[in-house]
N, C-alpha and C positions, 0 to 999 in steps of 0.2 A: 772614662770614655776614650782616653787618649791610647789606652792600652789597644782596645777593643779595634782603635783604627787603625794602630799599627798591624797589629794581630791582619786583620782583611786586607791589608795592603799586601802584605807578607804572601798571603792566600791567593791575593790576586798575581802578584806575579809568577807564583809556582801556576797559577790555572787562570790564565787570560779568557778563557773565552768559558767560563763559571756563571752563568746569568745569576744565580743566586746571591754571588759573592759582591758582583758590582750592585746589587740592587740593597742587600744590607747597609756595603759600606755606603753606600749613596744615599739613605735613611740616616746616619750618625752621622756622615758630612751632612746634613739637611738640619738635623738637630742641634749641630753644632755650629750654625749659621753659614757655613760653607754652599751656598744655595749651589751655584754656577757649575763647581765641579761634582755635587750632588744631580744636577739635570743633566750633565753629563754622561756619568754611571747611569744612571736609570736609563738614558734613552739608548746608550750602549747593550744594556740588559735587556730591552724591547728588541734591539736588533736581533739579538743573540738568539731568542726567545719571543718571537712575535704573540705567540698566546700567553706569554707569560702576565695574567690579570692584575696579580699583586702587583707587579714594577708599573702597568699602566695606571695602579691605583696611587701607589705612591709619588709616583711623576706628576699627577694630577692634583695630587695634594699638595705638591713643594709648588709645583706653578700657582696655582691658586694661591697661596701665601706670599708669592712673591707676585703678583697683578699680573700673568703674565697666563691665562687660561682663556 
């Protein structure tokens, strides 16, 4: 996994403003206990991408796992 998050970090700085990229790596930071800067990415991603439903569903999951929905 740790590969996979360098790899998206990598991704994200060549393409800041990528909804898809912050929204992945913010699923693997989530997975990987990283909750905070996972609801970060996501809600970054929803800016980016207001219809983007996947990041609102994913944001929604990580909050909900951490009591905070």
């Amino acid at each position: 996994m740790e590969g996979a998050i360098a790899a998206y970090r990598r991704a994200l700085q060549l393409f800041p403003e990528y909804a898809e990229v912050k929204n992945n790596l913010g699923n693997l930071l989530a997975r990987g206990g990283k909750t905070e800067e996972a609801i970060r990415l996501l809600e970054e991603a929803i800016q980016l991408r207001p219809d983007y439903a996947v990041a609102h569903n994913n944001l929604g999951t990580v909050l909900g796992r951490v009591g905070k929905s």
